[in-house]
Every structure is written in C-alpha cells, then in structure tokens.
Z-matrix of the N, CA and C atoms (Angstrom, degrees):
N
C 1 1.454
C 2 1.519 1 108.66
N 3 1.426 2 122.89 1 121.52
C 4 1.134 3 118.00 2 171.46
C 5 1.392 4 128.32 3 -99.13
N 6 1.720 5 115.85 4 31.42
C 7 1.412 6 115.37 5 178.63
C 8 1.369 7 118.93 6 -59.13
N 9 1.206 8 115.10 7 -62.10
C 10 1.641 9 142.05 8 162.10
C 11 1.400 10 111.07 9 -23.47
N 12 1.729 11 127.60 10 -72.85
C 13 1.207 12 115.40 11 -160.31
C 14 1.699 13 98.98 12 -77.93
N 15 1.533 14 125.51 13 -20.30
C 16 1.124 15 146.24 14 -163.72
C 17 2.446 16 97.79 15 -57.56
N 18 1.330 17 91.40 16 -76.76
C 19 1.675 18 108.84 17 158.87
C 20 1.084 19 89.88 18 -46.69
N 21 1.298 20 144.09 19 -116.53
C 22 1.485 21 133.26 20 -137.35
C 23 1.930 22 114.04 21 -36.06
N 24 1.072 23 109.80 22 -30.63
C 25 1.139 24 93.22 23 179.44
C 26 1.600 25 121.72 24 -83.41
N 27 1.593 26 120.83 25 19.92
C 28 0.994 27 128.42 26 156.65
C 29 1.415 28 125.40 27 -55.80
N 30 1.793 29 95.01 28 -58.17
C 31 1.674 30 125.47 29 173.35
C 32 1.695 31 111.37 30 -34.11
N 33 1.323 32 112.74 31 140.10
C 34 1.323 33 111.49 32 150.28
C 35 1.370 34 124.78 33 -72.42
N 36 0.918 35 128.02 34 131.29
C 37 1.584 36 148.94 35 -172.98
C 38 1.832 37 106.53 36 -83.60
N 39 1.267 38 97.66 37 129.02
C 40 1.270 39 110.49 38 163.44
C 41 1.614 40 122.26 39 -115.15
N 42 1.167 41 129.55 40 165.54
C 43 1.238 42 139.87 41 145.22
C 44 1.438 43 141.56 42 -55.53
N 45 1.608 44 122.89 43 135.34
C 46 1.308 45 105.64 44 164.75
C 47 1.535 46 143.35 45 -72.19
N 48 1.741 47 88.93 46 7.03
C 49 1.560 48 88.57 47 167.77
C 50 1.633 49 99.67 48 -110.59
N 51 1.746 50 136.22 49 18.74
C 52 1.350 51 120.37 50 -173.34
C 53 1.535 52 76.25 51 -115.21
N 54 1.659 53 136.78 52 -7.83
C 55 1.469 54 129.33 53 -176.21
C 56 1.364 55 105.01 54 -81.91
N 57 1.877 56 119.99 55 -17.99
C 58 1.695 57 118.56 56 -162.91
C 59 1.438 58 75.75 57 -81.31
N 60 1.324 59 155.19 58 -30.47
C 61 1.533 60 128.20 59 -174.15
C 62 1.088 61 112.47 60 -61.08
N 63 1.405 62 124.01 61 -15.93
C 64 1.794 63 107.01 62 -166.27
C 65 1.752 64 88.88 63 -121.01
N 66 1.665 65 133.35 64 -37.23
C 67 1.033 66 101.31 65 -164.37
C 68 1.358 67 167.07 66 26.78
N 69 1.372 68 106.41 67 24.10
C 70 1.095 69 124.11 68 -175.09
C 71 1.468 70 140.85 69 -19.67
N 72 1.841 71 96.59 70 63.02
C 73 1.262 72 119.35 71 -168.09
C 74 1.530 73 114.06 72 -84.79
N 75 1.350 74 112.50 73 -9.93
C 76 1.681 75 120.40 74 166.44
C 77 1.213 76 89.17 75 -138.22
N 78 1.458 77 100.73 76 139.45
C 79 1.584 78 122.24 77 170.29
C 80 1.355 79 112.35 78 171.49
N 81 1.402 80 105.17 79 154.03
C 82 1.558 81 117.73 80 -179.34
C 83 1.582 82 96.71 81 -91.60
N 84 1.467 83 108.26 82 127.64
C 85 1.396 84 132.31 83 -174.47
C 86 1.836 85 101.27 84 -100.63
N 87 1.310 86 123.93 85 138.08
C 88 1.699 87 117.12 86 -173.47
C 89 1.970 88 82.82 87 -161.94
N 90 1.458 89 85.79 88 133.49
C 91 1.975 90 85.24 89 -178.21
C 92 1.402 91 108.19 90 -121.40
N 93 1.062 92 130.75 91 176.01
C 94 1.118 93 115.44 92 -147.78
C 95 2.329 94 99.93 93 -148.67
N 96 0.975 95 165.39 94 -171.68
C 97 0.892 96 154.64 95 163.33
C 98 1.864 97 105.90 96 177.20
N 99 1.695 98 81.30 97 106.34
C 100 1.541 99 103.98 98 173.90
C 101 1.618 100 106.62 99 -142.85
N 102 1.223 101 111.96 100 158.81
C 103 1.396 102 124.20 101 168.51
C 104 1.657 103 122.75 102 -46.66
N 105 1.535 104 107.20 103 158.92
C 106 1.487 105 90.12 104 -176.63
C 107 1.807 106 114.04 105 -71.82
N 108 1.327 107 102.22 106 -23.95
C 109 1.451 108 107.60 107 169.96
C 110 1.627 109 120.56 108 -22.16
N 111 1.277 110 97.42 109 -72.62
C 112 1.414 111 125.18 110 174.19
C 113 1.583 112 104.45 111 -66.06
N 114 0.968 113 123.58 112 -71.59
C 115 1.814 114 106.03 113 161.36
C 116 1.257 115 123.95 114 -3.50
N 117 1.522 116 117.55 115 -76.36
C 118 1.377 117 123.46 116 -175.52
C 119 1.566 118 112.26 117 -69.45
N 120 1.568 119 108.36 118 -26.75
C 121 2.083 120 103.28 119 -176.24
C 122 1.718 121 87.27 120 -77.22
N 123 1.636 122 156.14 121 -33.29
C 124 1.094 123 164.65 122 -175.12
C 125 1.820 124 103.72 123 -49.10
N 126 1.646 125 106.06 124 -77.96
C 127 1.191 126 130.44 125 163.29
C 128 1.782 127 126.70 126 -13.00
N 129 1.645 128 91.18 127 -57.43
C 130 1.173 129 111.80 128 -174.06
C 131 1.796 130 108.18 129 -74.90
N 132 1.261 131 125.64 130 -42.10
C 133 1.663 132 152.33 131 169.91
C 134 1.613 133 86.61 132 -52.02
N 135 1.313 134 108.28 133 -70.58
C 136 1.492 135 102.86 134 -158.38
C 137 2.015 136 123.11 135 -80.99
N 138 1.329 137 102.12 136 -3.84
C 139 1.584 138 103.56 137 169.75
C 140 1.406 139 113.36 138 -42.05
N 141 1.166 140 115.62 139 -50.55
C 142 1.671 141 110.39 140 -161.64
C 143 1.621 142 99.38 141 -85.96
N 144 1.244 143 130.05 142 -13.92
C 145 1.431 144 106.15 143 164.98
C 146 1.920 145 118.79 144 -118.84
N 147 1.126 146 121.50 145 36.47
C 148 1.044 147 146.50 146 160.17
C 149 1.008 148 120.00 147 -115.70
N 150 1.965 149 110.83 148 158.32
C 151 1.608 150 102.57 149 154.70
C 152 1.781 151 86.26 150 -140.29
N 153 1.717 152 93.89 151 169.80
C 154 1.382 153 126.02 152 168.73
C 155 1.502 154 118.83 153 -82.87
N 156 1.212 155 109.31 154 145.84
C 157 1.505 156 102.86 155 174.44
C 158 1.605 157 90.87 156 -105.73
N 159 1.548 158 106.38 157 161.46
C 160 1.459 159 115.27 158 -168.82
C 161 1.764 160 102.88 159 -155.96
N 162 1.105 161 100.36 160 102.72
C 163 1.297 162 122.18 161 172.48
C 164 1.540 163 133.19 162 -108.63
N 165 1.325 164 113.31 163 93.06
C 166 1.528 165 125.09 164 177.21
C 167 1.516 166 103.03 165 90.75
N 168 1.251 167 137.08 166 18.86
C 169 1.267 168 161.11 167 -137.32
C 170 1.188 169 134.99 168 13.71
N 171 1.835 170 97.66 169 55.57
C 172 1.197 171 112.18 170 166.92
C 173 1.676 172 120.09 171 -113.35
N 174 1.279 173 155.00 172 171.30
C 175 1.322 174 138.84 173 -153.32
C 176 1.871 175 94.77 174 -159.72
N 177 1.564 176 108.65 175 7.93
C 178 1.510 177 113.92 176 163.85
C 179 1.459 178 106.17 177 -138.77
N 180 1.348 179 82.78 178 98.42
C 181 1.958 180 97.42 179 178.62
C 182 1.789 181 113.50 180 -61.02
N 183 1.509 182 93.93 181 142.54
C 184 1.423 183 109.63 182 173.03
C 185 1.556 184 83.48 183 -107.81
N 186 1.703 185 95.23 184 157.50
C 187 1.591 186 121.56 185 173.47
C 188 1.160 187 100.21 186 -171.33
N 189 1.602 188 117.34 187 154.36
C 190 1.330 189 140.61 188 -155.41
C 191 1.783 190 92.78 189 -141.50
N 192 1.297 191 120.66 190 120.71
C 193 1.610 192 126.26 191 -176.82
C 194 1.928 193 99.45 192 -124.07
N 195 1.427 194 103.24 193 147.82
C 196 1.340 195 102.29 194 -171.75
C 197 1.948 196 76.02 195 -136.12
N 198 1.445 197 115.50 196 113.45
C 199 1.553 198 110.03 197 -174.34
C 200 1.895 199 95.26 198 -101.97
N 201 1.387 200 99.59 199 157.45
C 202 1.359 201 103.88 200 -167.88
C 203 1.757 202 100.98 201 -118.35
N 204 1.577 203 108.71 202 141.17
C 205 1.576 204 93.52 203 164.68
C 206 1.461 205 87.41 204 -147.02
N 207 1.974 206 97.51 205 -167.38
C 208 1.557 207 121.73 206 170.48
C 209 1.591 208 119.79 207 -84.04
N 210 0.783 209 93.74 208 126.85
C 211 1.686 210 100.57 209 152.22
C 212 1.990 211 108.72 210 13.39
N 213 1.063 212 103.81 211 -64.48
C 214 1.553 213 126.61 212 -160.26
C 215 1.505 214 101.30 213 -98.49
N 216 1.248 215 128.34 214 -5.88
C 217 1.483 216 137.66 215 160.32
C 218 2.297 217 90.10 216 72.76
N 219 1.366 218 110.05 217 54.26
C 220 1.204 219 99.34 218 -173.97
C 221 1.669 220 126.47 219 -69.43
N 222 1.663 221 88.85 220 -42.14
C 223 1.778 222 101.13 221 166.36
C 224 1.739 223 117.76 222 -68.23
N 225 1.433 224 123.12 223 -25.77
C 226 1.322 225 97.14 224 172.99
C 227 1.860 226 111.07 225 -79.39
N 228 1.182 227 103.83 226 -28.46
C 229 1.939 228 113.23 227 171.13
C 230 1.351 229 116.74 228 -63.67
N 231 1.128 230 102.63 229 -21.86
C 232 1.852 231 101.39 230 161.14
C 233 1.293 232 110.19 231 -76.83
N 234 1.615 233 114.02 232 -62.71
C 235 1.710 234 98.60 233 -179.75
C 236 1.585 235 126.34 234 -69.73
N 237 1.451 236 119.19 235 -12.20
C 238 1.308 237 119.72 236 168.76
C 239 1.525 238 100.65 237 -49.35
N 240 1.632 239 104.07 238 -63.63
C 241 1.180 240 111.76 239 -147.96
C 242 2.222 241 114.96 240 -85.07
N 243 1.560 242 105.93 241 26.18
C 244 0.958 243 112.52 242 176.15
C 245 1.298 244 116.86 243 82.46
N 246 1.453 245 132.71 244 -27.19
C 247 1.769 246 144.54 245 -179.20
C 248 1.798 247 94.87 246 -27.20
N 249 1.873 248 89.72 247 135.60
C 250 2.112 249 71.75 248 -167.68
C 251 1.337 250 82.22 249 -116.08
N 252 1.356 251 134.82 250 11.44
C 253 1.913 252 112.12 251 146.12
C 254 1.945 253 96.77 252 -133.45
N 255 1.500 254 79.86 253 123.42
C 256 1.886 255 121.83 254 -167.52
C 257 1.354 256 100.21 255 -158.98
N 258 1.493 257 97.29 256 157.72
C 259 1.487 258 111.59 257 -164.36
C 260 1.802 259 92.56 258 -132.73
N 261 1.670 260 97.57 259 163.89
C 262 1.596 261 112.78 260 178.93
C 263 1.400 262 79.91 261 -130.40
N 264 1.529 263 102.18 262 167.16
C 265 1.527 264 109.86 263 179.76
C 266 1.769 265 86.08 264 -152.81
N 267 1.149 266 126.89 265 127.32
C 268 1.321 267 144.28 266 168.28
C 269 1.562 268 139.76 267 -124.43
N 270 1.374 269 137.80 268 151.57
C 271 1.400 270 112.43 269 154.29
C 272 1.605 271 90.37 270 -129.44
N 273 1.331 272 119.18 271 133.03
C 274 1.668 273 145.81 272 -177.31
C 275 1.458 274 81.24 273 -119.06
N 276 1.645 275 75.94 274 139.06
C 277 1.308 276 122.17 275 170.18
C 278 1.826 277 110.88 276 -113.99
N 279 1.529 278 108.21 277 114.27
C 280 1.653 279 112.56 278 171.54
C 281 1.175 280 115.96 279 -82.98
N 282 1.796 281 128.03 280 95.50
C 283 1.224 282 113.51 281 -166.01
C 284 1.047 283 134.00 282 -63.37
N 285 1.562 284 107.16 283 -27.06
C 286 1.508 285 131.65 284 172.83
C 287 1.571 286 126.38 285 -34.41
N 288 1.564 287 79.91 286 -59.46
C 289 1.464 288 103.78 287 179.22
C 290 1.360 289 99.37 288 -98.74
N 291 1.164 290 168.49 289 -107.42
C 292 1.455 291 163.30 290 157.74
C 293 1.709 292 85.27 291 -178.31
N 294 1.746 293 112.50 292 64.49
C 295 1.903 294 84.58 293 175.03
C 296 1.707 295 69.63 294 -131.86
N 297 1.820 296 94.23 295 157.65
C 298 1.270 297 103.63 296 166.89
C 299 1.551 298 117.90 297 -126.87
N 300 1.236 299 119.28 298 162.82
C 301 1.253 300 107.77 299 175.37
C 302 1.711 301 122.95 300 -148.89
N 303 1.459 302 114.68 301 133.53
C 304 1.797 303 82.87 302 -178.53
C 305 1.423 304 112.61 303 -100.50
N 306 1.083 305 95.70 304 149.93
C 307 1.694 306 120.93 305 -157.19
C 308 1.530 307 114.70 306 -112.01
N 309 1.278 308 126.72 307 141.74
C 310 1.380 309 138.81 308 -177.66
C 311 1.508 310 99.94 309 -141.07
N 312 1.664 311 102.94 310 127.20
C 313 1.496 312 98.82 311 -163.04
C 314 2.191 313 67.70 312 -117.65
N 315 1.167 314 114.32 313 157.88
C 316 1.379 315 117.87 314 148.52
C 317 2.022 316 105.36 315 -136.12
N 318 1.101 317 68.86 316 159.35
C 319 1.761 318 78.25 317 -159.48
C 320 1.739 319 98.44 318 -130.63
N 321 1.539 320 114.98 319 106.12
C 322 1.125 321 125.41 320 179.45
C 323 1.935 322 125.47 321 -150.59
N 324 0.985 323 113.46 322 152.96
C 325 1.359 324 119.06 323 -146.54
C 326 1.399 325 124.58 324 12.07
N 327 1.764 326 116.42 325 70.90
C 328 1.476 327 155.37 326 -161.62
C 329 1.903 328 94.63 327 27.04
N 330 1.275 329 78.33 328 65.39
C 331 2.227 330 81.62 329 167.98
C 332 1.256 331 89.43 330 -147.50
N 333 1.630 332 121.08 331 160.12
C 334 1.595 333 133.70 332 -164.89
C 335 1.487 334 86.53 333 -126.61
N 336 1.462 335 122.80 334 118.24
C 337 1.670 336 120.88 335 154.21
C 338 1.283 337 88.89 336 -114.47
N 339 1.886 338 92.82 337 152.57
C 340 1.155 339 114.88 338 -155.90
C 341 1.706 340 108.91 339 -138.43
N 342 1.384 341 131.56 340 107.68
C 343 0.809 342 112.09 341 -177.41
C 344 1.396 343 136.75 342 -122.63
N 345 1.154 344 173.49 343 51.74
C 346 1.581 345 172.86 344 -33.26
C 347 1.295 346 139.91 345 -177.57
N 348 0.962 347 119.91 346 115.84
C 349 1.579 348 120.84 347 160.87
C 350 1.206 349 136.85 348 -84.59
N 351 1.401 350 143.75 349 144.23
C 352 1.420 351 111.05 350 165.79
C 353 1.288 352 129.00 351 -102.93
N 354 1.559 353 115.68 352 136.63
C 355 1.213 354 114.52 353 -169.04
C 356 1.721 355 119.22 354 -105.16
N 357 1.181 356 137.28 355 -161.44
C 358 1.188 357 129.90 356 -174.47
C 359 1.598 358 124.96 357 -111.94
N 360 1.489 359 108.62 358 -20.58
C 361 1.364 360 107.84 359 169.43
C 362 2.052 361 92.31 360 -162.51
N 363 1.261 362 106.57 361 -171.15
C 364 1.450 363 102.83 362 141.86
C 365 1.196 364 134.34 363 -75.35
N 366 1.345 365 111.58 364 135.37
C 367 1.433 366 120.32 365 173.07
C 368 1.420 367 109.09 366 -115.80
N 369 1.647 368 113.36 367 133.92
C 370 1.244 369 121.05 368 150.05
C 371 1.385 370 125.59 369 -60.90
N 372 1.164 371 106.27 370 -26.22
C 373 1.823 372 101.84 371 -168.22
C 374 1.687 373 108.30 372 -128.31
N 375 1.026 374 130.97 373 114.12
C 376 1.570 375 120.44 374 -142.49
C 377 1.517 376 92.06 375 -96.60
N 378 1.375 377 118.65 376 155.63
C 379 1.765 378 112.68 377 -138.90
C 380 2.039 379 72.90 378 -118.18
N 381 1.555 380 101.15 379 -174.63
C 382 1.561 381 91.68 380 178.76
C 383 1.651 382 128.65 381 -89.54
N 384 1.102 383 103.84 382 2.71
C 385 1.826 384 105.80 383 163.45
C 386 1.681 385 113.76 384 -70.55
N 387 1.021 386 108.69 385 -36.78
C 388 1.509 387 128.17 386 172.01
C 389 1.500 388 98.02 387 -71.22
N 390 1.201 389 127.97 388 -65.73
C 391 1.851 390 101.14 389 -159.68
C 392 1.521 391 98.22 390 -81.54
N 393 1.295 392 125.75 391 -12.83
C 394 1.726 393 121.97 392 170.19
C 395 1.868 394 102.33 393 -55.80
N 396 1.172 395 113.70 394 -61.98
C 397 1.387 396 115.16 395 179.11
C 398 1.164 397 124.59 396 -51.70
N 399 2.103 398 126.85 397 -52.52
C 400 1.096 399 114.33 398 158.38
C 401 1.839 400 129.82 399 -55.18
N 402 1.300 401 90.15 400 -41.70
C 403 1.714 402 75.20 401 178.30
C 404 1.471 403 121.77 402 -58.94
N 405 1.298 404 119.81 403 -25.98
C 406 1.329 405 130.23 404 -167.52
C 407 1.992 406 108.54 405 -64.97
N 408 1.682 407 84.84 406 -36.37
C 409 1.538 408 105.40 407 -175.87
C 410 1.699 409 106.24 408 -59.77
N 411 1.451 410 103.48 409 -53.56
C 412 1.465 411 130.95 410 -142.24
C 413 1.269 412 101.18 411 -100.72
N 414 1.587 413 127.69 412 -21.54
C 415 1.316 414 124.24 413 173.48
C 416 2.069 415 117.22 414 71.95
N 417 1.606 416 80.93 415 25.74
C 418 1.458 417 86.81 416 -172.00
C 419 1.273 418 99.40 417 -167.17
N 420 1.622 419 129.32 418 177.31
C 421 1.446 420 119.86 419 -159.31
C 422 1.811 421 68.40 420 -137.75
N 423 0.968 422 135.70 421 113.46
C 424 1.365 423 143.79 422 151.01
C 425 1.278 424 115.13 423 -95.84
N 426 1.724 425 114.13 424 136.25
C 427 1.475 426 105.94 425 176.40
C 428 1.228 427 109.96 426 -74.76
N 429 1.022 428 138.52 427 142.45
C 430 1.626 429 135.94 428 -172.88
C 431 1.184 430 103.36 429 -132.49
N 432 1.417 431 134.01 430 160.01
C 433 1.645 432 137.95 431 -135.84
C 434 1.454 433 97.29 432 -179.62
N 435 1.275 434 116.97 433 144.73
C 436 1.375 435 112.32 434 174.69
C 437 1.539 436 121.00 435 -96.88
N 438 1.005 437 122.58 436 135.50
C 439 1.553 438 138.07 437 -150.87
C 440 1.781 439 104.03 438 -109.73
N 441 1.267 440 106.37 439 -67.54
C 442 1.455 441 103.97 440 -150.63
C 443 1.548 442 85.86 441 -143.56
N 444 1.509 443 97.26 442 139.15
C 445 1.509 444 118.87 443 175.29
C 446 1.630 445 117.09 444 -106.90
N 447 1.129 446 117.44 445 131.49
C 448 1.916 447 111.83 446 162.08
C 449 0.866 448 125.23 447 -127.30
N 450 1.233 449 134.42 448 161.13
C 451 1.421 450 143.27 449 156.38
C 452 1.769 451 109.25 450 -123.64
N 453 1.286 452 107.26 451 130.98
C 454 1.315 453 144.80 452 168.80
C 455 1.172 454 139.72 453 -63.38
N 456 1.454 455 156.23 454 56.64
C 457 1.268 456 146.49 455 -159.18
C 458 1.270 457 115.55 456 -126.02
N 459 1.777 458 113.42 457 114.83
C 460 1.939 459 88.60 458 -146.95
C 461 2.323 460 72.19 459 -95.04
N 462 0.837 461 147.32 460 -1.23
C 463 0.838 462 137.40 461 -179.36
C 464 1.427 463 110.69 462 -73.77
N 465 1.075 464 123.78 463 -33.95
C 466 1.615 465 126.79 464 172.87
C 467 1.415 466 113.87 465 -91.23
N 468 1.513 467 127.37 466 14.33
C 469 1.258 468 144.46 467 -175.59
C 470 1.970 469 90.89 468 -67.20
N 471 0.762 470 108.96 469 -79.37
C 472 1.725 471 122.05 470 -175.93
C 473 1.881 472 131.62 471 -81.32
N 474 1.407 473 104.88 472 116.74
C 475 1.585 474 104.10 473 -160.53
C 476 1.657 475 85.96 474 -117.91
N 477 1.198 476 116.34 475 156.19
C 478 1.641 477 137.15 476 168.78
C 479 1.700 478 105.72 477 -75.68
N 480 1.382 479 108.94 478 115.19
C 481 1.249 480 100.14 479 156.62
C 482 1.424 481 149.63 480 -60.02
C-alpha cells in the first residue's frame, strides 16, 4: 500500500545530522491508536508543522533491535505489569544508515530518557564498555542476556484489505 510513504512525501525532509539537534533523548512519549483512515486525514493537517526524517531516500525507517534482560525477565515484568519507572536496555540497528547503538531508554514519571552509545554490530555478550555504561545508567551491574530480537519496517506496517 502506498498511502503512507505517498503523505510523507508531502513533509519536508530532514537529515540525520539536522535530527542529532533534537534527538529526542528526553521526552514525554503519549501513543495514540486510530485507523489508517484517520492516519492519512492527520498526515495531511500535520505536513506544514512537521518534518520527516529521510535517510538514503527513504522516509519509512527499517531497524533491527536485539532487547536485553535478566535471568528473571525483570524489565519486560515491569512493563507488562504497568511499573511507571522501568528500564529497556537495547542495541538497534539503523539500517539506513548501518550505525548501531545500545540504548537504555528509562521511563519515569510518564517521560522517556534515553540514553546511547555507539556500538559496532550486535553483540550477544556485552563486552565491558557496555556493562560500565549500563550499570552506570541502572545503578546496578545486572547480568543482561539477550531475549528478543526485531525487525522494523514501518513501510510494510499497512496492507489493503
């Protein structure tokens, strides 16, 4: 379906080096769930005060996430279970750009900080620059293990019935 990338190409397009200004490494995150209907009448409202990011000249990012937990799966049992300061621990992959980074989002009194390094590929076994950084984050040296893998394609997000 090409409604989606179709609207976006209304948007002005930015860069991933005019996106490192805003990085939206603190911010209040709020989601929203409507039809694509409403998607595209949204899209159209919001061109002139938005922009797109556009990478390699595409404007629907692919990403690849390798999420990390404990033993006892504590960070996904926090967010199952609603806990409103819990942490994610990740390394994403930007396919676009081929950079990766591992990521610690903590999420507390409904605000997302976000924090990152960049790393060099995925790792299964996180080497010690990586657990220096999470612990530093996390205030604790947790063994962390990789759990759950994704891949991302917001372009294949939506099919025609």
């Amino acid at each position: 379906m090409q409604q989606i990338p179709n609207n976006l190409s209304d948007f002005h397009a930015i860069s991933l080096e005019e996106m490192d200004r805003v990085k939206l490494m603190n911010r209040m995150d709020t989601k929203f769930a409507f039809s694509l209907d409403q998607l595209n009448e949204f899209l159209v409202i919001l061109k002139d005060e938005y922009d797109v990011l556009e990478v390699e000249n595409t404007r629907a990012p692919h990403y690849e996430s390798l999420y990390f937990d404990d033993e006892q799966f504590s960070f996904f049992k926090d967010h199952h279970n609603g806990k409103t300061d819990r942490f994610k621990v990740r390394i994403r992959k930007y396919v676009e750009s081929n950079l990766f980074f591992l990521e610690i989002k903590h999420r507390f009194k409904g605000r997302t900080d976000k924090k990152r390094i960049p790393t060099e590929m995925f790792q299964m076994v996180l080497n010690q620059t990586h657990k220096e950084f999470l612990a530093k984050q996390l205030n604790d040296e947790k063994a962390l293990v990789p759990k759950c893998g994704i891949h991302f394609n917001a372009s294949h997000l939506f099919t025609e019935r």
